[in-house]
C-alpha positions, 0 to 999 in steps of 0.5 A: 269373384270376378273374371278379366275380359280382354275387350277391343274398343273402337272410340269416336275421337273428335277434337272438337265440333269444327273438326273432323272425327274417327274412330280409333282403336283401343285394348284394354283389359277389365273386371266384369264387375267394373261399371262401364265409365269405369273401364273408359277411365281405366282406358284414360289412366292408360293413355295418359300414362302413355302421354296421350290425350284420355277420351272425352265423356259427361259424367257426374254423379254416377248413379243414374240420377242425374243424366250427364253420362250417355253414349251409343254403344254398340248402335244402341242408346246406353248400352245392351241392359234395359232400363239402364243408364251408361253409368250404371251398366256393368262389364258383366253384360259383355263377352270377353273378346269382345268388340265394342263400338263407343260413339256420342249421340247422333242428333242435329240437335245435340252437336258434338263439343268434343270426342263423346260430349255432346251440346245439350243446351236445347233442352235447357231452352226447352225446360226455360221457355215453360218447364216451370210453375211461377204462381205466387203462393206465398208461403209453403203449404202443407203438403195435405192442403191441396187434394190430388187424385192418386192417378194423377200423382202416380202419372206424375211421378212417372214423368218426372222420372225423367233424367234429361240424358237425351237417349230418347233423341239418340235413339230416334230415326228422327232425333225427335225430343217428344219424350222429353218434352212430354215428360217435363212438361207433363209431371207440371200438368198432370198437378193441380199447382200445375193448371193456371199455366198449363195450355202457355206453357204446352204450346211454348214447349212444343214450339221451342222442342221443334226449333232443335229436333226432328218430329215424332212419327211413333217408332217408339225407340225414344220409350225403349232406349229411356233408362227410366223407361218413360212411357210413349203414353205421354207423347199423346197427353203433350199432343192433345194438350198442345191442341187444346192450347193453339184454341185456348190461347188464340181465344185468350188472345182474342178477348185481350184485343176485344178488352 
């Protein structure tokens, strides 16, 4: 059975991104069994029955697949559960009499559309400039033809667990994308379909994560705020393919010129 809490909701308001924001200050009363997006509608169907302008978030499917939601609550990425993504937090996490601060992610790079949306194209750049395999393979193969070691599969499965909500960046000092970027770029180069592109595709990744974010000075925060809890692991294979890749591809550039 579920218990009612008495909750008070302190929401970063903002109009849009060339406007000033505040926090404004809200009751409202909830099921403990309620998710947490569903008790910021609940708030939205009571402001809006009150002829007020309901709170701003991303949503989408709700079920911690697709990355859309993502807030700062209470001065943490997502929310107090580990491993968990915004809409799959449940009120049950929260005391009744509670106070909770509901913010959008902090990060030059993702700049505020309005109240707790946030701008997260960059990661769209990202992914475009090399988050991708283009090798012509004609038809479909079977899926047994192409032999990948299970440590390879395994790691490669782990990164691509990667949602793109963005907490890693929100939870860093330093609104770092590393874990990001070496997630996407890692599920593609860990692969053998991934290899004719790998060392273009690590330094034109990392070239693009640094024109929007912050650089990566091991905190850690990005792995501990990760609903998929991604580990910082994969920081260090980007890294040390990004130096392969400036030899590599400067060399190749070379022998074009001699040729």
């Amino acid at each position: 059975m579920s218990n009612m809490l008495n909750l008070t909701l302190k929401v970063w308001r903002q109009e849009g991104p060339n406007t000033e924001g505040t926090f404004e200050t809200y009751t409202t009363s909830v099921a403990d069994d309620a998710s947490f997006l569903e008790m910021l509608d609940y708030v939205n169907e009571e402001l809006t029955l009150d002829d007020k302008v309901p709170i701003s978030f991303d949503h989408d499917c709700r079920e911690g697949i697709c990355g859309s939601c993502g807030v700062m609550i209470d001065g943490q990425a997502h929310g107090p559960q580990r491993g968990t993504a915004t809409c799959q937090l449940h009120m049950r996490k929260f005391n009744d009499g509670d106070t909770i601060t509901i913010e959008p992610w902090r990060a030059a790079g993702f700049p505020i559309v309005k109240d707790l949306v946030v701008n997260r194209a960059a990661f769209d750049r990202i992914i475009e400039s090399g988050g991708y395999i283009s090798v012509t393979t004609g038809a479909a193969s079977d899926a047994n033809e192409t032999p990948i070691p299970k440590d390879a599969a395994d790691a490669a499965m782990d990164a691509a667990a990667c949602i793109g909500c963005g907490a890693c960046v929100a939870a860093c000092p330093n609104s770092a994308a590393n874990l990001f970027t070496a997630a996407k770029m890692q599920h593609l180069n860990l692969l053998p379909q991934g290899q004719a592109e790998r060392f273009t595709r690590s330094e034109a990744m990392v070239e693009k994560m640094e024109q929007f974010f912050g650089s990566c000075t091991n905190h850690g925060e990005c792995q501990e705020a990760c609903p998929k809890e991604i580990s910082i692991d994969f920081i260090g294979m980007m890294n040390r393919d990004y130096v392969k890749a400036q030899w590599v591809n400067h060399r190749r550039l070379g022998e074009k010129k001699l040729g």
